[in-house]
N, C-alpha and C positions, 0 to 999 in steps of 0.2 A: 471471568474476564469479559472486560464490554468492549465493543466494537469503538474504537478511538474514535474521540470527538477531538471539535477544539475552536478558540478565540484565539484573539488577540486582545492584548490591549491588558495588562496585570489587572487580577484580579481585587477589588476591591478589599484590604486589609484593614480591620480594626484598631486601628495606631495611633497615636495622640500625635506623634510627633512627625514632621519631614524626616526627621533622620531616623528616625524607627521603621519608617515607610523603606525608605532607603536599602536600611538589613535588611527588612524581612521581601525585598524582590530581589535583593542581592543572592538571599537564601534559597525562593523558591526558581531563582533560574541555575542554582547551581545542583539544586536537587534534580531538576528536568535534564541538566548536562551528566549527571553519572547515573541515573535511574534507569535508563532506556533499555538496561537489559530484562529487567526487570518488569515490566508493562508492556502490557496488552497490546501490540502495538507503539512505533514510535515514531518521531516526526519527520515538501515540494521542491519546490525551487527556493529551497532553504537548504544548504548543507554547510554541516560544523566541519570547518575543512581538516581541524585533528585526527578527523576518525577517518578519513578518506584513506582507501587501499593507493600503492604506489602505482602511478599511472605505468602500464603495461607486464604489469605483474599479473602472476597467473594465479587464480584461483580454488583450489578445490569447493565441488557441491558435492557433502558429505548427506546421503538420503538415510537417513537413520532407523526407519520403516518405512511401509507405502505398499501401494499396489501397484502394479504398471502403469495404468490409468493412471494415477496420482503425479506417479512420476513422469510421464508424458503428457503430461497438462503443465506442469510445471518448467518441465523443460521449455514447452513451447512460451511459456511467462519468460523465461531469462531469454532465451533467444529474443524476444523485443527488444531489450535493453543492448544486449549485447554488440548489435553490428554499431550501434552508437560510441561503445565506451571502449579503450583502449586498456583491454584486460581479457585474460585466457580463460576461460572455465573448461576444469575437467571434471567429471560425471564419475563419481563411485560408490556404492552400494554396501562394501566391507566396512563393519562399522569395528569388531573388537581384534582386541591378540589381547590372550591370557584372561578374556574376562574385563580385557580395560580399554578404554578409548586409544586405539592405535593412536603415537604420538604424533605423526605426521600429518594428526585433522586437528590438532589442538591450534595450529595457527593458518594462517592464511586457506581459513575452512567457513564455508559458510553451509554450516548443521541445519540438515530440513525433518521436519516429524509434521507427520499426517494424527496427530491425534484430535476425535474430533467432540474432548470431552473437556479443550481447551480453547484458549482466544486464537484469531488472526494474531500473530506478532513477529516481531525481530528484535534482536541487538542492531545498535547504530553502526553500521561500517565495518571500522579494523577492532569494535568492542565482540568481535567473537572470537578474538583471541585471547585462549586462557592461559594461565599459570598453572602450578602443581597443586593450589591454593585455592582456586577456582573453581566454581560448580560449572559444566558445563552445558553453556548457554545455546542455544539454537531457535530457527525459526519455524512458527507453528503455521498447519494449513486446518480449518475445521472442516471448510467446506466439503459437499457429497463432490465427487468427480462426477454423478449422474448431471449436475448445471452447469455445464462446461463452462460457460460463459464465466459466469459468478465466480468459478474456480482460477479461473487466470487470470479475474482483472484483482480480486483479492492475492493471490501471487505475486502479480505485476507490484500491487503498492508494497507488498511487504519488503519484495525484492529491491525497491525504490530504498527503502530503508535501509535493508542490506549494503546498499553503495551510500551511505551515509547519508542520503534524503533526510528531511525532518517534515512535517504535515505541513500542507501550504495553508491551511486555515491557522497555522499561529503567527501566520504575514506579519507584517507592520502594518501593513495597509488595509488590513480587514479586519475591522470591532462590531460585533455583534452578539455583545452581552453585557447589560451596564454593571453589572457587580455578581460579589459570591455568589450572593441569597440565589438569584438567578440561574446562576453556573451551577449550583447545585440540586437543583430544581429539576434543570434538564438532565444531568446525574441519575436523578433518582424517578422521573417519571419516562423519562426517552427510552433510556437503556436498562431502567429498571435496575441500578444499582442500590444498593443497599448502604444509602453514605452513611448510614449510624456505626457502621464499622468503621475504626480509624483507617485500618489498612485501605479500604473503600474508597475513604475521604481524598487519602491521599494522592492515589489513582484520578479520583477526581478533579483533583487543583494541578496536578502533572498533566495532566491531558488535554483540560482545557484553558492553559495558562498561556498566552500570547508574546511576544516579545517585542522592542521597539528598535529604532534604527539605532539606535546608541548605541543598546546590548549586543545587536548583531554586530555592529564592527569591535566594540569591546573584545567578546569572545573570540572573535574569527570566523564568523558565519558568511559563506559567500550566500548571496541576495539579488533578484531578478526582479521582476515586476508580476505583480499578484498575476493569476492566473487561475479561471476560474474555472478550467476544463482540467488542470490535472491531476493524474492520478492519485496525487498525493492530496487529495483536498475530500471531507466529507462534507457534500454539498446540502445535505439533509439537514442541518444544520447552520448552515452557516450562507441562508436564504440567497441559495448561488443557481443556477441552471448550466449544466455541462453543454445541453442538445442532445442530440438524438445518440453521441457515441460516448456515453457517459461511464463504461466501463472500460477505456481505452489510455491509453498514455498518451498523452498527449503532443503537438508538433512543440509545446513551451519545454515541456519535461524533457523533452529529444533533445533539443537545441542546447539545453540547460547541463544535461546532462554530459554530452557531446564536449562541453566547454571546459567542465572539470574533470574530463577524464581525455584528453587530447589525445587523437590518431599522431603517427610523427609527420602525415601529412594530415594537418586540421581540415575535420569535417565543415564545409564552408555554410551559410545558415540555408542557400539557395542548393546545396542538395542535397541539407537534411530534409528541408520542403519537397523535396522529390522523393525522398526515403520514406517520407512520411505517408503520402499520398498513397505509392506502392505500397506499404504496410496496411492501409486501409482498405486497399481493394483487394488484397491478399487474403485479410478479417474477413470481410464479408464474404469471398467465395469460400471458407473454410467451413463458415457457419454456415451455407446454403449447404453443402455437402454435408455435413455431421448431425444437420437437424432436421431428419425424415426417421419416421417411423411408426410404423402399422400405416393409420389412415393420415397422419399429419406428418406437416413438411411447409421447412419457408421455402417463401419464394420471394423472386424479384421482380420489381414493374417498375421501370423506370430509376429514382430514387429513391424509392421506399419498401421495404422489405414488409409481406403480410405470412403471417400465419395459415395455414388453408385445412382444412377438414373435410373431405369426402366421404360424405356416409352412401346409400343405395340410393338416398331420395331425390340429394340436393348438395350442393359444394358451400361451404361455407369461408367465410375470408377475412381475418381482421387484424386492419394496420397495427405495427407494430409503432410503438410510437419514443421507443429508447430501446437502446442494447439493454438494460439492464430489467425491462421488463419480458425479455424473451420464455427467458427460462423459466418461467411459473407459468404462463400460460402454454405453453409446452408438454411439460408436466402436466398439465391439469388435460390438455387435449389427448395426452397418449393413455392419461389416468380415465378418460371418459372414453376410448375407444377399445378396454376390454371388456 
């Protein structure tokens, strides 16, 4: 599985007619509305309000394996979301009786697996609830727990999904692919998919197929204003720049989030802007604290957080210039000081 991409704007179909054009976006947005359990990944401030859990219901996080680490990086991912949305989460670890999924995580469960020989993904929302008939579905983490970072903000967007998010690159307001040939290009050279496989293919036109303001009120999609910091957006793609806190959820995501999932007193926009702000300075002293070791360690100056390396001779120092480049130069500093 590939790391989810995506457009807007349907993709270019080989059709003679308007009204073949017609089916066949009718078909591939119906295939993107029941698939999501199914892929790699599913889709900001887009959420299909079907799939949305009842606002102040409780949750189960059903941990299906993991390491401690795993699971304490994760938790610290929903706890973001959490002071925002008016819903419980409880934390458990027991996964069988008799050899079978206890039936008390078959609904209102949201299944986590650390396998890392799999994609980032989730089911859409209330789509992890099974039947007796159902394969059951859960959300995958691949990442090492050694890039903390990387580990929660890929947490963060899947758990985005989990509350029924959908990718904010399939906006209405953001096209940046003029046809298939294209979308499949980036498919097969970005992510290195192999779209000569149908299954591939398919993955492919799900992932990066967009949708427009029609279909969003068609379906029941509530819709906000593009947003090109949130966590639900792959910016790599979709020639966006986050800034420097590019692995973070965002104050849109907050706000967005906050709306469709209401406290019984509504979180007002001016302090989730205060929530927001506090969650950020909270980040950054988190990371200043977690990220020392042997000769290397951030630090901070002013705004900007650098890297530093102390060898016998000479102190070395270099700005950090995103969150999401942390963690590999990091790695590479603690990797050159044994």
């Amino acid at each position: 599985m590939f790391k989810v991409c995506s457009y807007v704007s349907f993709m270019t179909l080989k059709v003679v007619t308007e009204e073949s054009m017609k089916r066949a976006k009718f078909l591939i947005l119906r295939i993107i509305l029941i698939s999501f359990m199914a892929l790699a990944s599913v889709q900001g401030q887009i959420i299909l309000k079907k799939n949305k859990w009842a606002p102040g219901q409780s949750l189960n996080v059903l941990f299906m394996n993991g390491s401690l680490e795993e699971k304490f990086l994760f938790k610290r991912a929903i706890e973001i979301w959490a002071k925002y949305v008016n819903l419980k989460f409880e934390f458990h670890s027991t996964l069988e009786q008799g050899g079978k999924l206890n039936s008390k995580f078959k609904t209102n469960t949201i299944r986590v697996k650390f396998n890392k020989d799999e994609g980032n993904f989730s089911p859409l929302g209330n789509r992890f609830n099974i039947n007796s008939t159902d394969s059951i579905s859960y959300l995958n983490i691949k990442e090492s727990p050694d890039q903390k970072i990387k580990f929660i903000s890929k947490s963060a967007h899947e758990i985005g999904h989990a509350l029924g998010l959908m990718h904010e690159h399939q906006h209405p307001d953001l096209i940046f692919y003029k046809d298939e040939d294209e979308m499949i290009q980036i498919c097969r050279y970005q992510f290195l998919l192999d779209v000569e496989k149908p299954e591939n293919l398919k993955i492919c036109k799900i992932n990066l197929t967009g949708i427009t303001h029609e279909e969003a009120r068609e379906y029941g999609m509530g819709l906000s204003d593009f947003d090109q910091q949130s966590i639900m957006l792959y910016s790599d793609i979709s020639n966006t720049t986050k800034g420097f806190f590019d692995t973070s959820v965002s104050l849109a995501d907050k706000t967005f989030i906050a709306r469709e999932y209401p406290h019984e007193e509504e979180l007002e926009i001016e302090v989730v802007g205060r929530m927001h702000i506090s969650d950020t300075q909270e980040e950054r002293e988190w990371i200043l604290k977690e990220y020392k070791q042997n000769d290397c360690a951030l630090i901070s100056e002013g705004d900007h957080l650098y890297l530093t390396k102390q060898t016998r001779d000479r102190s070395v120092k270099v700005r950090m210039t995103a969150m999401s480049a942390i963690d590999n130069y990091f790695t590479a500093c603690v990797r050159n000081s044994k």
